[in-house]
N, C-alpha and C positions, 0 to 999 in steps of 0.2 A: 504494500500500500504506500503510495503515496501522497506526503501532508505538505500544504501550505500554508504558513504559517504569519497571519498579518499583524503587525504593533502599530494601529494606525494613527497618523497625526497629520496636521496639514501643513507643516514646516517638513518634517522628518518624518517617515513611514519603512518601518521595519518590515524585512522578505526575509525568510526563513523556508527551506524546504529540506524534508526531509524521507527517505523511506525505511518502512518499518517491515520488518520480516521477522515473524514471533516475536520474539524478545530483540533480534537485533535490531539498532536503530543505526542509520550512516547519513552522516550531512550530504547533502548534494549541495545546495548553494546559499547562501543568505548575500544579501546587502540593502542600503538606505537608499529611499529612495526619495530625493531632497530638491522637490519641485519649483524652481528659479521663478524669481520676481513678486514684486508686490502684493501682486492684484491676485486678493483671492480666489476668483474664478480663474485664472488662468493656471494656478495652482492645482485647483480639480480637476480641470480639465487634464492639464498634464500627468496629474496621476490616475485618472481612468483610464488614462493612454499606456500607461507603465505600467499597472496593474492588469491588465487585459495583456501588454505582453509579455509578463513573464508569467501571466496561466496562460497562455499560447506555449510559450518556450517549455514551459515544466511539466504541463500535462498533468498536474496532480488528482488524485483520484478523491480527494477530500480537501476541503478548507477549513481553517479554524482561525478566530477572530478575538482579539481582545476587547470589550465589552467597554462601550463608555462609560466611566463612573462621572460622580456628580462634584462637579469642581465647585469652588469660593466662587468663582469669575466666569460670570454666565456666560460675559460672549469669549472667553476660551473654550467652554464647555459646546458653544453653540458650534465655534467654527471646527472641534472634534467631532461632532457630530457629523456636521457637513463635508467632512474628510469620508468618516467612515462610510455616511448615505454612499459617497462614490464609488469607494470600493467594494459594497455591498452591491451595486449596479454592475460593477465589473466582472464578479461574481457570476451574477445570475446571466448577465451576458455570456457565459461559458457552460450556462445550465448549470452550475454548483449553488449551494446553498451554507455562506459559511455555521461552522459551529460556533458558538460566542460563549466564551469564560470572561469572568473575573478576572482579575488582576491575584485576589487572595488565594483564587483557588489555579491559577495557575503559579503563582511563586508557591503553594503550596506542594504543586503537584514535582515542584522542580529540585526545590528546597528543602522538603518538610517542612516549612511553617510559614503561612501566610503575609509575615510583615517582614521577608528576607529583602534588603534593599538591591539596591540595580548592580555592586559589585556581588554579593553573594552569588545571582541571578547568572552574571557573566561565568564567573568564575566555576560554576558547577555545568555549565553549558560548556565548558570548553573542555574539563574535567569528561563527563558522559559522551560528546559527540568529536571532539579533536578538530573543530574545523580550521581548515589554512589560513595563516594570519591572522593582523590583529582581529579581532570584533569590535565593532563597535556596540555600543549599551542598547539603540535601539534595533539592530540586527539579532543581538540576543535575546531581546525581549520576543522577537520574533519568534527564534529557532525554542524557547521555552513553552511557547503558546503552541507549537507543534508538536514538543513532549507530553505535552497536556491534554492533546485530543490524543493522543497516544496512548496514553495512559487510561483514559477513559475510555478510548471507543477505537483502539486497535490491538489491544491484550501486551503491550509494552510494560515495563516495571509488574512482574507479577506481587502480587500480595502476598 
């Protein structure tokens, strides 16, 4: 099986891909993808264009989504939203329908405990999958949000 893994934002948006075969997992790719200029529509727009080509390029047989939580700062929370709206369009534009975790329950599923911050995250991500080069924090977010639907709903980390 293969997972796609989203950490979306509208400055910064984390790609994580992964395939899972019983218990083994092996990175195939992550990276940020970090949509140029101002003007927030043009930001969307370039990332439903991004997003659409790398489920074109990776072919993945599942999606999984990091869940808007509810910010202080409504129109950050608003323009997160309006991030994820796109990449949920991109999605279904490919006929997939992503899965959406928490944040708690995916640093849970990664970490063992929910409030693990963005080095634990990286750090146990790099630890479980060995991907090439640095990572950055929002490509791991990513590639965690993929051991999470893994975990859940591809028999990955047995109990």
């Amino acid at each position: 099986m293969r997972i796609l893994g989203i950490d979306p934002g509208s400055r910064k948006t984390g790609i994580g891909v992964i395939d899972v075969q019983g218990n083994q997992l092996r990175h195939v790719h992550h990276q940020v993808i970090r949509p140029d200029g101002s003007d927030l529509h043009q930001r969307l727009c370039a990332l439903f264009h991004e997003a659409q080509a790398v489920i074109h390029r990776y072919q993945p047989d599942r999606i999984a989504m990091e869940e808007v939580f509810v910010a202080k700062n409504a129109a950050s929370a608003l323009k997160l939203g309006q991030a994820r709206g796109v990449l949920l369009a991109a999605c279904a534009s490919a006929g997939l329908v992503p899965a959406g975790y928490s944040a708690t329950t995916i640093k849970q599923s990664v970490c063992s405990h929910g409030k693990a911050d963005k080095a634990q995250v990286q750090y146990m991500i790099n630890m479980l999958l060995r991907p090439p080069g640095t990572l950055a924090e929002d490509a791991a977010d990513a590639l965690a949000v993929c051991l999470c639907h893994a975990h859940h709903h591809g028999g990955a980390f047995p109990e």
